[in-house]
N, C-alpha and C positions, 0 to 999 in steps of 0.2 A: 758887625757884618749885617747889612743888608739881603733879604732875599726876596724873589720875583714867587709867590704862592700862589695856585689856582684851586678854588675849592670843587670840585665837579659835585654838585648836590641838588636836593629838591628847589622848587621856584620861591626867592626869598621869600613870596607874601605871605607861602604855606608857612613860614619858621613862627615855633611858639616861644617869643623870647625869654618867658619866664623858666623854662625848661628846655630848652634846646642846645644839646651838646655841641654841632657843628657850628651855632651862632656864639661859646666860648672861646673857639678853636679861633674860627676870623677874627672875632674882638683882642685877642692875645695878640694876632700877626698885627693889628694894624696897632697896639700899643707899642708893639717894639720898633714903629716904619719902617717893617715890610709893606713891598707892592703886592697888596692884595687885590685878586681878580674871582672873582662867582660866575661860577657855567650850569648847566643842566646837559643830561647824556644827547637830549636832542638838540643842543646846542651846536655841538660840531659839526664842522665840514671841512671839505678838502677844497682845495685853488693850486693848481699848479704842482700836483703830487706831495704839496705842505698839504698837515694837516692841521685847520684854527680851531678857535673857539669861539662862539658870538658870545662875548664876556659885560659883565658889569665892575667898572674895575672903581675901586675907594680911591679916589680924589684926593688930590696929595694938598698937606696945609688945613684940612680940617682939625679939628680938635675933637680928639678923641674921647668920650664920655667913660670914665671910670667906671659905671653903673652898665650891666649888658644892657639892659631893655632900652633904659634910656639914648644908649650907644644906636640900639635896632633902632628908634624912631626917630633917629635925628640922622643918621651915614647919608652920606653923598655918593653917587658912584655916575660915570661916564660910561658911554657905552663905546667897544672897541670891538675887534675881529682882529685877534691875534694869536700869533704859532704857538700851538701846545710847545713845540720845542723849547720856547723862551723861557718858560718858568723852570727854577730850580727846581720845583716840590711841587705835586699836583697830589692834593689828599680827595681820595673816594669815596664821597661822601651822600650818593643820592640812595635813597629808598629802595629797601628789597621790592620785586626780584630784581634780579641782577639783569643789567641792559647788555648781553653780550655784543651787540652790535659798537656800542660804544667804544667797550675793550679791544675790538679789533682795529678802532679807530687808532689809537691811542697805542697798539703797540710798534708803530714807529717810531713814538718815543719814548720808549722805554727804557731805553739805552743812554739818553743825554739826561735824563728828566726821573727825580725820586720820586716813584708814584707809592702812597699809604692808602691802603694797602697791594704789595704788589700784584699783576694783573693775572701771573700763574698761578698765584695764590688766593685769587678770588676763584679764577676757573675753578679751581680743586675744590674749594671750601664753600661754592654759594648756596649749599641744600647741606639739609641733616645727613646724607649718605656721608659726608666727612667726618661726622664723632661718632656714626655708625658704625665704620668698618677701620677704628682707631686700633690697632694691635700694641704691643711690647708692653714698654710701662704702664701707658696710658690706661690698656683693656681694663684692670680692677675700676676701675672709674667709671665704666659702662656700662648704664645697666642693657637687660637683656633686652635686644633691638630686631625686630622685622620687618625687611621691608620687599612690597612684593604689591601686583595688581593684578594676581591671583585669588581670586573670593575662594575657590575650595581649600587652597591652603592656609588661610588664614584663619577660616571658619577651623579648620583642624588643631593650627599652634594654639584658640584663645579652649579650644572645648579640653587641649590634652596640658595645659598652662597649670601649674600648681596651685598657681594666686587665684584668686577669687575675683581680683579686678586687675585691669588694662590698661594701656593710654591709648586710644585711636586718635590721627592725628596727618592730616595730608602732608606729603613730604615735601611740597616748596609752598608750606602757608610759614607767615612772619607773625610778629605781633598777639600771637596766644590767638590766632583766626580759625577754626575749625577744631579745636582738640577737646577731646571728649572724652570721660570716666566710660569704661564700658566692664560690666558685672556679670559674669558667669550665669548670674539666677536671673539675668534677663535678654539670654542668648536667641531667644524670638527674635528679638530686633538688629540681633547682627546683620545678616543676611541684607536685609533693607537696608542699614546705614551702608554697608560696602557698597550697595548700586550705587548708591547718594556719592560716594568719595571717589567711588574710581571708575564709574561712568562704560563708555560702551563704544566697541569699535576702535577705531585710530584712536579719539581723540581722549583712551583711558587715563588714569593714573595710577603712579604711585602711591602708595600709603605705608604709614609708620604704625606699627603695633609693636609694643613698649610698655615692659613690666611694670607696674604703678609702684613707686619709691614711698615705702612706709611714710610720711610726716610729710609728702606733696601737700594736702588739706592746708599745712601752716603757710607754705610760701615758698619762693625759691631765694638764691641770692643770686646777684648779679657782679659779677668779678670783673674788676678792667684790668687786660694786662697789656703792657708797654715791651717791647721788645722782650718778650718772656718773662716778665715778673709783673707780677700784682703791685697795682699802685693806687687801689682801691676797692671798696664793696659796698655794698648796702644790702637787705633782706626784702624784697619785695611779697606782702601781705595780700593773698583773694579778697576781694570782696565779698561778703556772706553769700551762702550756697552759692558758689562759685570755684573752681579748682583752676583757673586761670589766675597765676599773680601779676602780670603784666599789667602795668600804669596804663596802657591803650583799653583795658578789657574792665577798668575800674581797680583795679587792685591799687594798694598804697605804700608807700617804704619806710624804714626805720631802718636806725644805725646797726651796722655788722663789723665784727671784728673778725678775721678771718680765724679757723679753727686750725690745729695741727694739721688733722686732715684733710681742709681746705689747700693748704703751705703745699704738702705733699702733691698734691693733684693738681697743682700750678706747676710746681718742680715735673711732675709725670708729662705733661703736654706741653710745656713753653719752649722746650728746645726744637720740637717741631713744629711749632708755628713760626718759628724763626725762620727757621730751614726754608719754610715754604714762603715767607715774604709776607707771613700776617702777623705785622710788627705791634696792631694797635685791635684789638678784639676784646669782646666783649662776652664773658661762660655764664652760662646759668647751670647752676649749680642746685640739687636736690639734695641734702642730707652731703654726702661725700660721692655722691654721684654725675659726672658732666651727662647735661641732657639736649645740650646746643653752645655752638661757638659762633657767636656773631661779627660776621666780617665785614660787613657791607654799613658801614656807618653807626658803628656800636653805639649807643646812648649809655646815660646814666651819670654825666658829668656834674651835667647843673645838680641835681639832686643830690648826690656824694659829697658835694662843694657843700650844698646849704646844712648837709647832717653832720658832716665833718667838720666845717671852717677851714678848708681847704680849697684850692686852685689845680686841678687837676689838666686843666690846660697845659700849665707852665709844661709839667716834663714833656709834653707830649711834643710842645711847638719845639723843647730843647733839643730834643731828638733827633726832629727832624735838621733843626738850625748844625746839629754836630755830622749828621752822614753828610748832609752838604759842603760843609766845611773839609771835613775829611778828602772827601771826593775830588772839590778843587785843590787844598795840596798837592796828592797823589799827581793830578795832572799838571799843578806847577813845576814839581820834582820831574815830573819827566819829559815835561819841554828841556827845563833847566840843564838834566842831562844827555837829553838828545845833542840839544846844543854843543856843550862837551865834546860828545862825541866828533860833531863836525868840525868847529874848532880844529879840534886834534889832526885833522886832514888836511888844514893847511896848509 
């Protein structure tokens, strides 16, 4: 089975081949010939109440390079303006923050067209208020979370806080961008970081204050789960005096095997990421603690691949190749027995 894929992501020049998850994802579709097509959110537009894509789409008859990088500097691709409707599978794949304007493009076809991750499911999930305000099972898994662009009240939860130290942390930064250790025995400088974070008038913010998880100092791990199961990890290590593990911020990875408690806490949150249409995410994980779920173009593939000897692409491109599959059944069978149906009227 062939299928029609549109990647919606960053501008190819920004992709780091050596490390770039979305560029394993295309490399995969175009080994199996699928019609792969690359867009950007400001790519779209409407003509006639359709809504296209201004696409670069892979050049049919090329040879495909085994090796990703080598695959990135050698791909051919054409330039088109075609109907989002057309593709079976449109994976969402451009850079936090989240481009609502795009989603609203796009939910005209949401209905013909498997969008990874789905577009309700981005709304809900594109800020930390989503593993913030996680209840049932999930809640043990959380540590203690505030969020508020309230300076009196926060100044209040860190001075009546038991711990000694904090996470401060803006609630729509990505990438380990603004988060900061903050220590009781140097509460002078609260007050002044809060102006710095959450600013004045209209245009204030939000902010995360966030119990500091004993063994943070060593690293987080970074979990990918596929339709609610873990199908991979690795431990991401700060760089010295550093409390950021994030490979953007300097931090480096080594092999993870996941723990009991890890298993558990995939089992606690994977059936509601399902539920919600965030089929392919990405947890960072403190000790047995979720501290983020990444929905917006998870990473961590290339790097799992090289620690493990594994291809973490393949399930993910399966995935998609089987709800498609599915889908058009489903619609075979019920041409098939509509038909039937008429038939029988004869």
């Amino acid at each position: 089975m062939t299928m029609r894929i549109c990647f919606m992501m960053y501008p190819w020049e920004r992709v780091e081949p050596e490390h770039d998850s979305t560029l394993r994802l295309v490399h995969e579709c175009a080994l199996r010939g699928h019609t792969v097509a690359i867009t950007t959110p400001s790519g779209l537009t409407i003509r006639d109440s359709t809504v296209y894509g201004f696409c670069q789409v892979i050049t049919k008859g090329q040879k495909i390079h085994e090796k990703v990088p080598t695959f990135y500097s050698q791909v051919q691709f054409r330039k088109a303006m075609l109907p989002m409707a057309g593709f079976d599978c449109i994976f969402m794949r451009s850079d936090p923050p989240l481009d609502a304007l795009a989603l609203n493009f796009l939910d005209s076809v949401k209905e013909d067209t498997l969008i990874i991750n789905d577009l309700e499911g981005l709304r809900l999930a594109n800020n930390k208020l989503y593993t913030a305000s996680m209840g049932g099972a999930a809640k043990e898994f959380i540590p203690t979370t505030h969020v508020s662009k309230n300076k009196e009240h926060l100044i209040k939860v860190l001075e009546e806080s038991e711990q000694e130290k904090m996470i401060l942390k803006p609630l729509n930064g990505y990438g380990g961008q603004g988060v900061i250790l903050i220590e009781k025995s140097a509460m002078q400088n609260f007050s002044s970081l809060l102006d710095f974070y959450i600013g004045h008038g209209g245009n204030s913010n939000y902010v995360i204050l966030q119990d500091y998880i004993e063994g943070a100092e060593e690293g987080d791990k970074r979990i990918l789960l596929l339709n609610g199961e873990p199908i991979g990890a690795m431990r991401r290590v700060p760089a010295k005096g550093d409390i950021r593990s994030n490979v953007h911020a300097g931090g480096t990875v080594v092999k993870h095997t996941l723990t009991k408690e890890e298993r558990r806490l995939c089992a606690a949150i994977g059936p509601k990421l399902v539920r919600d249409g965030l089929y392919f995410v990405g947890l960072d994980v403190i000790g047995s603690k979720l501290v983020e779920v990444n929905v917006l173009s998870p990473g961590g593939i290339a790097r799992i691949n090289k620690l493990n000897r594994v291809k973490l692409q393949r399930p993910v491109i399966d995935f998609a190749e089987n709800i498609v599959q599915s889908r058009e059944l489903l619609a075979q069978r019920k041409t098939e027995f509509r038909r039937a149906v008429e038939d029988a009227n004869l």
